[in-house]
mmCIF file as Biopython writes it, N, C-alpha, C and O atoms, coordinates in Angstrom:
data_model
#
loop_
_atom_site.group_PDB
_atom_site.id
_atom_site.type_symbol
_atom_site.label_atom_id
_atom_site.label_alt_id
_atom_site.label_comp_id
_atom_site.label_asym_id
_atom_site.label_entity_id
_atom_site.label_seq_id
_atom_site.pdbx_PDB_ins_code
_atom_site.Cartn_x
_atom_site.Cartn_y
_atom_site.Cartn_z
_atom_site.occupancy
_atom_site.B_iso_or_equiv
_atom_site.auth_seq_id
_atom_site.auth_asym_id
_atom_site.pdbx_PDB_model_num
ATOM 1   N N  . UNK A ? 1  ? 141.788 85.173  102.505 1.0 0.0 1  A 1 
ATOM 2   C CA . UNK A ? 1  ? 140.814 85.843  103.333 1.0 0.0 1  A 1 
ATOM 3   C C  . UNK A ? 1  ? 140.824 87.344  103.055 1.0 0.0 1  A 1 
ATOM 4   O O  . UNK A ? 1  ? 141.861 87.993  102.921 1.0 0.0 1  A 1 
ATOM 5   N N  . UNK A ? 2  ? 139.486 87.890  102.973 1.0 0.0 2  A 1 
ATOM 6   C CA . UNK A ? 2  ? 139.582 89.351  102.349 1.0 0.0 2  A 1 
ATOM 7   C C  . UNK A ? 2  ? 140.048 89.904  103.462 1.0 0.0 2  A 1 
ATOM 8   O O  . UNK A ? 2  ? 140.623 90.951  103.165 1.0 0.0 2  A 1 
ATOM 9   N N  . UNK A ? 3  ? 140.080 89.633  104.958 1.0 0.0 3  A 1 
ATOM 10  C CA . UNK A ? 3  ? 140.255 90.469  106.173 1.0 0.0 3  A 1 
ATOM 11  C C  . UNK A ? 3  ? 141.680 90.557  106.519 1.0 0.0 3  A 1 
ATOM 12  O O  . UNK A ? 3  ? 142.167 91.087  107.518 1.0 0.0 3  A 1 
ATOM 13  N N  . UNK A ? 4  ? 142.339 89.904  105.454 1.0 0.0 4  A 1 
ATOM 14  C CA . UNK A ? 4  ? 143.954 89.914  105.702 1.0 0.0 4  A 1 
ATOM 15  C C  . UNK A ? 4  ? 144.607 91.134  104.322 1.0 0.0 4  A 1 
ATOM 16  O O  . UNK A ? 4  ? 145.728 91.643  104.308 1.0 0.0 4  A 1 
ATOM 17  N N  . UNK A ? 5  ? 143.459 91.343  103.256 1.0 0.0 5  A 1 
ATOM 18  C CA . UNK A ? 5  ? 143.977 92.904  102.528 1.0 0.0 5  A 1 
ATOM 19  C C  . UNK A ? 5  ? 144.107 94.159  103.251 1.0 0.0 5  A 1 
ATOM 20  O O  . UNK A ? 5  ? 143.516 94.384  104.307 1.0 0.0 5  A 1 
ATOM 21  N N  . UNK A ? 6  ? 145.028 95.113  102.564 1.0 0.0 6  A 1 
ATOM 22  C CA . UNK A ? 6  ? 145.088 96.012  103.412 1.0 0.0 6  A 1 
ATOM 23  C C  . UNK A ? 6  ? 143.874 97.124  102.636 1.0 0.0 6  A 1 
ATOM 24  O O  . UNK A ? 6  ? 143.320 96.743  101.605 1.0 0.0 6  A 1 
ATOM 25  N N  . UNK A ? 7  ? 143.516 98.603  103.284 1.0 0.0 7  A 1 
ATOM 26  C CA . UNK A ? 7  ? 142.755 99.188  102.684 1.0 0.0 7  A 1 
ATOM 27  C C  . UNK A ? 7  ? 143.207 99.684  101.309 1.0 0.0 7  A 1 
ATOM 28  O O  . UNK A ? 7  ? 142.402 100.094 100.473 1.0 0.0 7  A 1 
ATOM 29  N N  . UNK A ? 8  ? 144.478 99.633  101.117 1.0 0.0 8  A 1 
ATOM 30  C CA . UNK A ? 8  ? 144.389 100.247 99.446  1.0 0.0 8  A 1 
ATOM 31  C C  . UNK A ? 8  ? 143.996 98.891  98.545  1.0 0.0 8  A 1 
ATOM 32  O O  . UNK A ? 8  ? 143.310 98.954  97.525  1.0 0.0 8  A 1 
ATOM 33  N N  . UNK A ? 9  ? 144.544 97.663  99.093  1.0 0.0 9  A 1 
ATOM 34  C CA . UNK A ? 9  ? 143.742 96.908  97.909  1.0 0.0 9  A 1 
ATOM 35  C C  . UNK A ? 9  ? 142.000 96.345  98.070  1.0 0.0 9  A 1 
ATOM 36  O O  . UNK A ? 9  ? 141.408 95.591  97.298  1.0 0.0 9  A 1 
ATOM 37  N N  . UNK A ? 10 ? 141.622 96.808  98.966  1.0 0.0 10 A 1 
ATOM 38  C CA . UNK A ? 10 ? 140.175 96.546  99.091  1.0 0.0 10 A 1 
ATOM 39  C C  . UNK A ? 10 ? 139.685 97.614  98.552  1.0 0.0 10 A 1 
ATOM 40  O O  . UNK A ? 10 ? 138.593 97.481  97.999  1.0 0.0 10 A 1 
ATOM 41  N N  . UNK A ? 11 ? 140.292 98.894  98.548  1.0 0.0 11 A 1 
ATOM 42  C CA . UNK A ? 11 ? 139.676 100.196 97.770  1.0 0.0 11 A 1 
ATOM 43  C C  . UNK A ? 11 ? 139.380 100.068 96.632  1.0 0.0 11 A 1 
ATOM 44  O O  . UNK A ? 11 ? 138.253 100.432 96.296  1.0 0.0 11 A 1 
ATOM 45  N N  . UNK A ? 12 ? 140.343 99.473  95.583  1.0 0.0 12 A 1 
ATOM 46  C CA . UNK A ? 12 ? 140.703 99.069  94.500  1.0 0.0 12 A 1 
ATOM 47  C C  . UNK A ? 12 ? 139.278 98.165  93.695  1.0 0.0 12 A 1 
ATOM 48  O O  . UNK A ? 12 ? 138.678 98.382  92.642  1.0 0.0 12 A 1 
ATOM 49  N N  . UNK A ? 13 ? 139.139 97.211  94.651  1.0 0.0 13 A 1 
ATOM 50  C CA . UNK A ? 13 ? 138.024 96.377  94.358  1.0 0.0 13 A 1 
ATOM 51  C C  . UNK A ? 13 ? 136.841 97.310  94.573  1.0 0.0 13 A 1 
ATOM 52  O O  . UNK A ? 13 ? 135.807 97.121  93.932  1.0 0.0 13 A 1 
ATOM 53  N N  . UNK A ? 14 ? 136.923 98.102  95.266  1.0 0.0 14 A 1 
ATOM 54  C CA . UNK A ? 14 ? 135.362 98.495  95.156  1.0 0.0 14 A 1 
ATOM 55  C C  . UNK A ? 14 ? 134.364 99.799  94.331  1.0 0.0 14 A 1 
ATOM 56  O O  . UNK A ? 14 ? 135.013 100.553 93.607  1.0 0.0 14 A 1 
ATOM 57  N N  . UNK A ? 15 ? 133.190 99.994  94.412  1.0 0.0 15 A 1 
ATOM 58  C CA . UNK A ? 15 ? 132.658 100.646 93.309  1.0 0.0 15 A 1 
ATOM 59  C C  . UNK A ? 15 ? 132.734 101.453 93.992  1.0 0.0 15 A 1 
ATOM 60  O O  . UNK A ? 15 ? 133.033 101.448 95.186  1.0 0.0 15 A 1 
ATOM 61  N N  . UNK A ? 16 ? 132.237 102.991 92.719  1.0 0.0 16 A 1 
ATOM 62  C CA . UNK A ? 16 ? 132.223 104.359 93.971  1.0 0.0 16 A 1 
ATOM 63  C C  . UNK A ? 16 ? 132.008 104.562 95.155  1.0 0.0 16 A 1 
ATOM 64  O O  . UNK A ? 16 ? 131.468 103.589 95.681  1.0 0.0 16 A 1 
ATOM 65  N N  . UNK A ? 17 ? 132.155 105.249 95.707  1.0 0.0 17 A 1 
ATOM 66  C CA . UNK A ? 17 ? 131.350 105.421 97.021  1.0 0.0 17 A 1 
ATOM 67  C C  . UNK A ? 17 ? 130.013 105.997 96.323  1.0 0.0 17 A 1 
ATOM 68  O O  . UNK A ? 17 ? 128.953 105.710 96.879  1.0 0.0 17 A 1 
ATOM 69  N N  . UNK A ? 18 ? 129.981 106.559 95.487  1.0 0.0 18 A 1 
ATOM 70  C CA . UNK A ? 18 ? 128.841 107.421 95.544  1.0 0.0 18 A 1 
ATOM 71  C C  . UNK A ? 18 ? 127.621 106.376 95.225  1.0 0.0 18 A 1 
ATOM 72  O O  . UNK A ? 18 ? 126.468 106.656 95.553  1.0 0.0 18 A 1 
ATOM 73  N N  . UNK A ? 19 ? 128.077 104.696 94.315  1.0 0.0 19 A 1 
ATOM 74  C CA . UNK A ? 19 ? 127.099 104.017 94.083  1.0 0.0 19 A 1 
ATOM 75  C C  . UNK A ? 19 ? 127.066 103.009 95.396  1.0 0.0 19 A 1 
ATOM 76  O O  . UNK A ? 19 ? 126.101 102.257 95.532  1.0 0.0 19 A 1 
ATOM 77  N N  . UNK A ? 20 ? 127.806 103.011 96.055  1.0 0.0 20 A 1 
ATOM 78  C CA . UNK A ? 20 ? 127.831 102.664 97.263  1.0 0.0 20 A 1 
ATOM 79  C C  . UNK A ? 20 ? 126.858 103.131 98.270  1.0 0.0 20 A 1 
ATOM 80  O O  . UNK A ? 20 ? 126.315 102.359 99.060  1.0 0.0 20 A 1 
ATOM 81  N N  . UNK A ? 21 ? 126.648 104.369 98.235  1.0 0.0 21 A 1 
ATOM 82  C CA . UNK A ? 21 ? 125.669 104.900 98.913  1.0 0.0 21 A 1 
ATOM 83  C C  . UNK A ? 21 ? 124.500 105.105 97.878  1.0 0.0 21 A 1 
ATOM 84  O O  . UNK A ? 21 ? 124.660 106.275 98.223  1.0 0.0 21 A 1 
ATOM 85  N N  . UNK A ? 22 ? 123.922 105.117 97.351  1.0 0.0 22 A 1 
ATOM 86  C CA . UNK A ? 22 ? 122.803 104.385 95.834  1.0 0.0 22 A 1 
ATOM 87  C C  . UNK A ? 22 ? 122.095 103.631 96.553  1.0 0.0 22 A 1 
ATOM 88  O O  . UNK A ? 22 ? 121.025 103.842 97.122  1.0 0.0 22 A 1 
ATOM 89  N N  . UNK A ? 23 ? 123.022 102.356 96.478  1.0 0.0 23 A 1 
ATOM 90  C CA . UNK A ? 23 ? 122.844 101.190 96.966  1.0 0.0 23 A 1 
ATOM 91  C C  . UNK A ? 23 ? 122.198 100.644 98.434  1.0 0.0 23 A 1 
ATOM 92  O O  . UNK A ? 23 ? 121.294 99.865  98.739  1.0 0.0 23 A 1 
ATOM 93  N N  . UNK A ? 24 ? 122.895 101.252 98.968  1.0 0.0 24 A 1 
ATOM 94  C CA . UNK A ? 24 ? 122.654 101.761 100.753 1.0 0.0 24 A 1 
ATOM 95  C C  . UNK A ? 24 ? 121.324 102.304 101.205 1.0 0.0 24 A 1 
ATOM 96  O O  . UNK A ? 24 ? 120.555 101.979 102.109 1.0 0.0 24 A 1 
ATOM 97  N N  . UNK A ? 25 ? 121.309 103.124 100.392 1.0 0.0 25 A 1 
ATOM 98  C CA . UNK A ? 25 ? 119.910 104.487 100.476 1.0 0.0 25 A 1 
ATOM 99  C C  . UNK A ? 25 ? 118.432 103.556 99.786  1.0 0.0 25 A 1 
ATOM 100 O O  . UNK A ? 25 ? 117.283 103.779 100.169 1.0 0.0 25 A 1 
ATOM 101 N N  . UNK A ? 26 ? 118.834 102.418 98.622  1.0 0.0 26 A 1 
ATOM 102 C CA . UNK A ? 26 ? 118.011 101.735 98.213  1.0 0.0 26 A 1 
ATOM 103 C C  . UNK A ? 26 ? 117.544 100.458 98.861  1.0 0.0 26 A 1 
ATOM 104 O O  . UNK A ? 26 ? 116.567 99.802  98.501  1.0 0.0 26 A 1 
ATOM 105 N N  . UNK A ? 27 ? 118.368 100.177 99.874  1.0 0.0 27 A 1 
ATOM 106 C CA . UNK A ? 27 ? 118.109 99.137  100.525 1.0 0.0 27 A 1 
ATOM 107 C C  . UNK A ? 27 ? 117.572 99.391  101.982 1.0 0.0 27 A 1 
ATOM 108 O O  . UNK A ? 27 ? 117.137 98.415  102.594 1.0 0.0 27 A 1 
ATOM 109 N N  . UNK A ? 28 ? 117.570 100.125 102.340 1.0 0.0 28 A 1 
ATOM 110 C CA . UNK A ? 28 ? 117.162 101.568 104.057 1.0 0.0 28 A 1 
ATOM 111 C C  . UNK A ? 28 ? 115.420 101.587 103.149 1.0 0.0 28 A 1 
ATOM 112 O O  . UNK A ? 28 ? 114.482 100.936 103.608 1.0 0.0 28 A 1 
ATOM 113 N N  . UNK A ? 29 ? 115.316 102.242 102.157 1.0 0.0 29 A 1 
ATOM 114 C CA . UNK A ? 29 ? 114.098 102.674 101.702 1.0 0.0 29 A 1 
ATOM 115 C C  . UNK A ? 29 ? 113.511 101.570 101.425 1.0 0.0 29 A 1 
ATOM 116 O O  . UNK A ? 29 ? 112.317 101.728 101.171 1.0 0.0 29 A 1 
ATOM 117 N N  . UNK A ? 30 ? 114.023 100.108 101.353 1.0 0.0 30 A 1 
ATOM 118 C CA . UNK A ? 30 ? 112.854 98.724  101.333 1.0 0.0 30 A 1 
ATOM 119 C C  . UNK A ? 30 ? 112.545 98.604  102.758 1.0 0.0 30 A 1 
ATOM 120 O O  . UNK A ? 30 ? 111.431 98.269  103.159 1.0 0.0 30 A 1 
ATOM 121 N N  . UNK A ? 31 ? 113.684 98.918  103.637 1.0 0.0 31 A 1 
ATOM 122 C CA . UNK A ? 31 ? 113.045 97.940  104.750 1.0 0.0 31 A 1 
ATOM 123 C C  . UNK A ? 31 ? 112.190 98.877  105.831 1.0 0.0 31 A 1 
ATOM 124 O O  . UNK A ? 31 ? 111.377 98.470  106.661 1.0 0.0 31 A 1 
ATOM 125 N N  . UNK A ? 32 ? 112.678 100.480 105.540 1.0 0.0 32 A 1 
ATOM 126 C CA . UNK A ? 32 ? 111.552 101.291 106.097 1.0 0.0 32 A 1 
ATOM 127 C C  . UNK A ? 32 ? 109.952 101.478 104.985 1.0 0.0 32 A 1 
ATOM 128 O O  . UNK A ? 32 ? 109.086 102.284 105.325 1.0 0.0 32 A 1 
ATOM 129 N N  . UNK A ? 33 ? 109.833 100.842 104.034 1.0 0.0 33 A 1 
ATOM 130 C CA . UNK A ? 33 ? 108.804 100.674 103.120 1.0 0.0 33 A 1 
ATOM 131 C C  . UNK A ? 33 ? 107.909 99.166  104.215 1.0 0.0 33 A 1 
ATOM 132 O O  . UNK A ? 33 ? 106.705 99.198  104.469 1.0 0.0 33 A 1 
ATOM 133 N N  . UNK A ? 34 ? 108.544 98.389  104.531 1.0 0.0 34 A 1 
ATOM 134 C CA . UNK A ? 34 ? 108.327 97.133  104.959 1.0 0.0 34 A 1 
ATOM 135 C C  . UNK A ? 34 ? 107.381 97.259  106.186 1.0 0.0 34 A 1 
ATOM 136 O O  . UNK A ? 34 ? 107.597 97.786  107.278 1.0 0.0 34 A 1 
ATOM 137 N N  . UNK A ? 35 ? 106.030 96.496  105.606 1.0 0.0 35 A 1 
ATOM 138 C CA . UNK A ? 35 ? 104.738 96.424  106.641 1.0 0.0 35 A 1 
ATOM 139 C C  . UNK A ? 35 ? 104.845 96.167  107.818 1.0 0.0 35 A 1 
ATOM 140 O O  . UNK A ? 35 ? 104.140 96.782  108.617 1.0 0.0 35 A 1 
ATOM 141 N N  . UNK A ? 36 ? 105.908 95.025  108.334 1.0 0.0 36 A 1 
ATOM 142 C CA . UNK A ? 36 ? 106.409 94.797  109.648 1.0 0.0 36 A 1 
ATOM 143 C C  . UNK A ? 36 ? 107.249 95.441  110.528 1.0 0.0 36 A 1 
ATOM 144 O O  . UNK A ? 36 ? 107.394 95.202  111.727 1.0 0.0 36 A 1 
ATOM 145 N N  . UNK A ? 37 ? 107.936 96.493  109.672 1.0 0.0 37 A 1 
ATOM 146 C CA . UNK A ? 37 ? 108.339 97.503  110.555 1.0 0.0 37 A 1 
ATOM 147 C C  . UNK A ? 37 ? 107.498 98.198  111.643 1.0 0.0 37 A 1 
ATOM 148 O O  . UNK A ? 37 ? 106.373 98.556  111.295 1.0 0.0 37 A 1 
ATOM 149 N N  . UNK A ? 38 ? 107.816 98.398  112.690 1.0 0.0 38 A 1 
ATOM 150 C CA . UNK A ? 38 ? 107.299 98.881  113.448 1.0 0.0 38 A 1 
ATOM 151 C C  . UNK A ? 38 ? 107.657 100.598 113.473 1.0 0.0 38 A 1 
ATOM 152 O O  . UNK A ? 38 ? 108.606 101.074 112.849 1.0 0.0 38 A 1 
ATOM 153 N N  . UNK A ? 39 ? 106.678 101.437 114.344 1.0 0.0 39 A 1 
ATOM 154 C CA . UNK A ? 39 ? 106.509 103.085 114.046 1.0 0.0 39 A 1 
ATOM 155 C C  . UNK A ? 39 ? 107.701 103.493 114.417 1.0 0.0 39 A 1 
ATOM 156 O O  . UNK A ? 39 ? 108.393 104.249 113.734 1.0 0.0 39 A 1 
ATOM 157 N N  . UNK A ? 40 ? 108.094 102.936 115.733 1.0 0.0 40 A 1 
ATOM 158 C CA . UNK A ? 40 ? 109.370 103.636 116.267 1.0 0.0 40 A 1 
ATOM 159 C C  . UNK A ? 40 ? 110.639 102.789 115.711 1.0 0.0 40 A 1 
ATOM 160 O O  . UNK A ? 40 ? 111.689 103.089 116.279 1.0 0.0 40 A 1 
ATOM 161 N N  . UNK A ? 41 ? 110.736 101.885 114.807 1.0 0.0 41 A 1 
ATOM 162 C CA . UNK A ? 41 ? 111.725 101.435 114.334 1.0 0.0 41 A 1 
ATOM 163 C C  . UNK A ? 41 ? 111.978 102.657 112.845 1.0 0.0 41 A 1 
ATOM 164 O O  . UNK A ? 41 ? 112.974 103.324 112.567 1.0 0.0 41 A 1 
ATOM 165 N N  . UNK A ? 42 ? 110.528 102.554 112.083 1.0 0.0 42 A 1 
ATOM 166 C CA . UNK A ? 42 ? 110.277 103.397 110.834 1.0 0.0 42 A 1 
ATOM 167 C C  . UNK A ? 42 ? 110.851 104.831 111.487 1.0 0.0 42 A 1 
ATOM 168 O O  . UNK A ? 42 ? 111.594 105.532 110.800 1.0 0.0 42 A 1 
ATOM 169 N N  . UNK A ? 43 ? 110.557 105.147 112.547 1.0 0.0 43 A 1 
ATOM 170 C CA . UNK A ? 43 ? 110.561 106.679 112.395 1.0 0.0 43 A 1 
ATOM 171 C C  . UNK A ? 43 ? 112.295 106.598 112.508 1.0 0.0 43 A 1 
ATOM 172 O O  . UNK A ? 43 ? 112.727 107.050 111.448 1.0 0.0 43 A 1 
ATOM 173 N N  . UNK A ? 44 ? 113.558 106.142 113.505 1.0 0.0 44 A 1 
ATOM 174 C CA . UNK A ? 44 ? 114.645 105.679 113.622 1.0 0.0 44 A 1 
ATOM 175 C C  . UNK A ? 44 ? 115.283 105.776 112.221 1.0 0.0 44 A 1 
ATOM 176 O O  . UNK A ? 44 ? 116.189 106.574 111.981 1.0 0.0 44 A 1 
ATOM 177 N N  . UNK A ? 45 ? 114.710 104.829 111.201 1.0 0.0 45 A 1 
ATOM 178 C CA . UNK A ? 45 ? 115.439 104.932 110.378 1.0 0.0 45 A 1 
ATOM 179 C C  . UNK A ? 45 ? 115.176 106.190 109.021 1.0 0.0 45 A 1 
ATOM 180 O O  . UNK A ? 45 ? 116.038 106.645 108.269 1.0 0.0 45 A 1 
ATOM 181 N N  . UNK A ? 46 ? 113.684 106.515 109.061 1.0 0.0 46 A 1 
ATOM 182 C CA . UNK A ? 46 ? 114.160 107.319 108.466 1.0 0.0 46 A 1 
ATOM 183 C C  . UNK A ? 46 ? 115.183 108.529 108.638 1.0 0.0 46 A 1 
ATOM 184 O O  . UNK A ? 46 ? 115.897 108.880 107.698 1.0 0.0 46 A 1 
ATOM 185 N N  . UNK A ? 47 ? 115.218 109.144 109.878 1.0 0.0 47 A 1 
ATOM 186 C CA . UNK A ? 47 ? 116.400 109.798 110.495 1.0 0.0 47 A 1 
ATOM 187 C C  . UNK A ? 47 ? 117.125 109.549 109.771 1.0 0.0 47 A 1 
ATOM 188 O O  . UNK A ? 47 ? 117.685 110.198 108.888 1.0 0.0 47 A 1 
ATOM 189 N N  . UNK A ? 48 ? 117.209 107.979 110.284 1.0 0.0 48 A 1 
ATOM 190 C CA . UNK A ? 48 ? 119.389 107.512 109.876 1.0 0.0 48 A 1 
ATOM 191 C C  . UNK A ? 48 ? 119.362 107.823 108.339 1.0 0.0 48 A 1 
ATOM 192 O O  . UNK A ? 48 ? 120.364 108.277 107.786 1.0 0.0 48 A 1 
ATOM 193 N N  . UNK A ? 49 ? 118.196 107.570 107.655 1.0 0.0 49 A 1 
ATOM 194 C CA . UNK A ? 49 ? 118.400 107.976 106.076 1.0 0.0 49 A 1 
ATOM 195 C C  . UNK A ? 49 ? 118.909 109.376 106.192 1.0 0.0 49 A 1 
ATOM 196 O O  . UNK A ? 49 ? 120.087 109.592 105.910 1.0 0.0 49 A 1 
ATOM 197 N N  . UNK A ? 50 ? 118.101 110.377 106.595 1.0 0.0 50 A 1 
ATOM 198 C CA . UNK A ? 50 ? 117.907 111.827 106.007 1.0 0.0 50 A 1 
ATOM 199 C C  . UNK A ? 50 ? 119.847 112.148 106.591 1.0 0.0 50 A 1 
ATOM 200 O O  . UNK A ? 50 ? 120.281 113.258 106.280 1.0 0.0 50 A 1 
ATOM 201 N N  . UNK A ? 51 ? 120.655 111.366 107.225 1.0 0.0 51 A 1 
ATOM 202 C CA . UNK A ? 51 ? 121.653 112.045 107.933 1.0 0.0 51 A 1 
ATOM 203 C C  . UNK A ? 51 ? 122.550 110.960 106.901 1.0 0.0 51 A 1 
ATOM 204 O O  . UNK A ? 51 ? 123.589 111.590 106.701 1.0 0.0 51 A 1 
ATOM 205 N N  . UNK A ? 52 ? 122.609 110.249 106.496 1.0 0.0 52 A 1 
ATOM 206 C CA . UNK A ? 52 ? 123.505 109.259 105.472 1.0 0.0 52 A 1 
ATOM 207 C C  . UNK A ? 52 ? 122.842 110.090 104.047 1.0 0.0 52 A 1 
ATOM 208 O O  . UNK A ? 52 ? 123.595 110.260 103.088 1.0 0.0 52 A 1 
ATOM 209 N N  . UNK A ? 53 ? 121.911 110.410 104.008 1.0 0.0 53 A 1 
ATOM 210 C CA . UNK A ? 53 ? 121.928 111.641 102.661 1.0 0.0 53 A 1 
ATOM 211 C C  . UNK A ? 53 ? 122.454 112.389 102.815 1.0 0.0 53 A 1 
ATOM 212 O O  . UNK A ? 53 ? 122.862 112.965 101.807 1.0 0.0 53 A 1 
ATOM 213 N N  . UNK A ? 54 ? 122.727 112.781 103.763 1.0 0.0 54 A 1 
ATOM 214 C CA . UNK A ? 54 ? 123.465 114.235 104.015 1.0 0.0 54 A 1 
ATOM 215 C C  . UNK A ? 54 ? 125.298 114.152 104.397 1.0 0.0 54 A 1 
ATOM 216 O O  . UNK A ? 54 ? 126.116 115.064 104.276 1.0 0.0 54 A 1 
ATOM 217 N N  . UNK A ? 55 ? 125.459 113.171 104.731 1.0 0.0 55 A 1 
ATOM 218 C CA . UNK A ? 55 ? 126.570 112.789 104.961 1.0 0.0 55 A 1 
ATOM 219 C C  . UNK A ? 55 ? 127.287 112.336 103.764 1.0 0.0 55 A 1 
ATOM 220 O O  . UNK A ? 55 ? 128.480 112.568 103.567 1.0 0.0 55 A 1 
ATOM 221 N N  . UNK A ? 56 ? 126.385 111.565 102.833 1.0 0.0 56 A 1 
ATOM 222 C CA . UNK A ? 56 ? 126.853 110.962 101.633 1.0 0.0 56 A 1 
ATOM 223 C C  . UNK A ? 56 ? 127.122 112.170 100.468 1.0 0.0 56 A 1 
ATOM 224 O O  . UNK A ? 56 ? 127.984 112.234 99.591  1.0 0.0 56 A 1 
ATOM 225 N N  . UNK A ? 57 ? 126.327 112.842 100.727 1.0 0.0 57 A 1 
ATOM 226 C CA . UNK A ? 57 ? 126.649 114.162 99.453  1.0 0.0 57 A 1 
ATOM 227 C C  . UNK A ? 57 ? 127.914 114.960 99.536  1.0 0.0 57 A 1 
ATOM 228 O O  . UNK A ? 57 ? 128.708 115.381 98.694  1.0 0.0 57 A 1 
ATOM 229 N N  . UNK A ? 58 ? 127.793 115.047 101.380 1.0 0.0 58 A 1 
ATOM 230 C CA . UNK A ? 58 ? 129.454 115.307 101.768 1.0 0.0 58 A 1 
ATOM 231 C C  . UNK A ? 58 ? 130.719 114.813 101.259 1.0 0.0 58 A 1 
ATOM 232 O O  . UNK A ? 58 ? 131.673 115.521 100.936 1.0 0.0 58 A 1 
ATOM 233 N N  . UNK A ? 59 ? 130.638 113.073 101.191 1.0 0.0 59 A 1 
ATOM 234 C CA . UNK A ? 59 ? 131.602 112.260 100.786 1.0 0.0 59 A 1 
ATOM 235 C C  . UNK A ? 59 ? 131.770 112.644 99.148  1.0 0.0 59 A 1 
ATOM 236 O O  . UNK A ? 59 ? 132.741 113.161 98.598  1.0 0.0 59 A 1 
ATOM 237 N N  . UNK A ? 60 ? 130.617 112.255 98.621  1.0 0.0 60 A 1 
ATOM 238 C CA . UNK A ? 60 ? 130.899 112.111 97.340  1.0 0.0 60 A 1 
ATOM 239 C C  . UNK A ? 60 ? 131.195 113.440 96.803  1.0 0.0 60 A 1 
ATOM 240 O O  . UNK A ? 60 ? 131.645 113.245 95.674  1.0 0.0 60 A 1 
ATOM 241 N N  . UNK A ? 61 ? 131.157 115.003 97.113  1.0 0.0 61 A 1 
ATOM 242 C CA . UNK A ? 61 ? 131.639 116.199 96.919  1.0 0.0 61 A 1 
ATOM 243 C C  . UNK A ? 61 ? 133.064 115.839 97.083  1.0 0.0 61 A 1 
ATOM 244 O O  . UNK A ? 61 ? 133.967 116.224 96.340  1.0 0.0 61 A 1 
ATOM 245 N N  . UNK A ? 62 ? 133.203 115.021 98.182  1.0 0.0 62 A 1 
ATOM 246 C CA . UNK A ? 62 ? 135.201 115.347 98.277  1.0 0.0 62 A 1 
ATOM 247 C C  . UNK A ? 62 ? 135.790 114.058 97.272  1.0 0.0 62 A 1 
ATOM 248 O O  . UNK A ? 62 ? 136.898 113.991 96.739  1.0 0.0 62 A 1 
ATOM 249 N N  . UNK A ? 63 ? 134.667 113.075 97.208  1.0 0.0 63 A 1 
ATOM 250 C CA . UNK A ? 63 ? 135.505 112.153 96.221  1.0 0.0 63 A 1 
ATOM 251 C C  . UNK A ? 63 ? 135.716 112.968 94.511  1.0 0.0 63 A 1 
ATOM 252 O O  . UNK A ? 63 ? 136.705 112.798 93.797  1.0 0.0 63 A 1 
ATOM 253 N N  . UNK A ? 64 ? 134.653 113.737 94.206  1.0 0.0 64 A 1 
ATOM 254 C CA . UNK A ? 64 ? 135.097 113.912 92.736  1.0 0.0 64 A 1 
ATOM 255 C C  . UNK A ? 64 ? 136.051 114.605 92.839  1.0 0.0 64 A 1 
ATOM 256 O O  . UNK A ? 64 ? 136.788 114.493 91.859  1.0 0.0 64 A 1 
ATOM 257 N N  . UNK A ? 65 ? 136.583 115.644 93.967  1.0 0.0 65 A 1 
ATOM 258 C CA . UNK A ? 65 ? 137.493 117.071 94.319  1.0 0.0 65 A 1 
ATOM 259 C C  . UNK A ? 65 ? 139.036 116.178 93.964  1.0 0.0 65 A 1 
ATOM 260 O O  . UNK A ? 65 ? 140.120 116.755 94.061  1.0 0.0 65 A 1 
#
């Protein structure tokens, strides 16, 4: 069970953070793209994007450091 690793070996397995958040930011931008979204759901997330861009540039500055 993966929920019984500890965080250094789940770290290990995983890809940057920085494509981590790539990934993240590419999948936020389908579903606020998405016709069934509603205005006040769309407007919500783009927020949460513009603050996980901004948060993520943070991270990935201290990961290359």
């Amino acid at each position: 069970m993966s929920e019984t690793m500890t965080n250094d070996q789940s770290a290990q397995n995983q890809p940057p953070l920085s494509r981590c958040l790539e990934n993240l930011q590419k999948a936020l931008a389908d579903v606020v793209c998405h016709p069934d979204l509603s205005g006040d759901a769309k407007s919500f997330l783009i927020d949460f994007c513009k603050v996980i861009s901004e948060k993520a540039s943070e991270s990935v500055k201290g990961e290359k450091a």
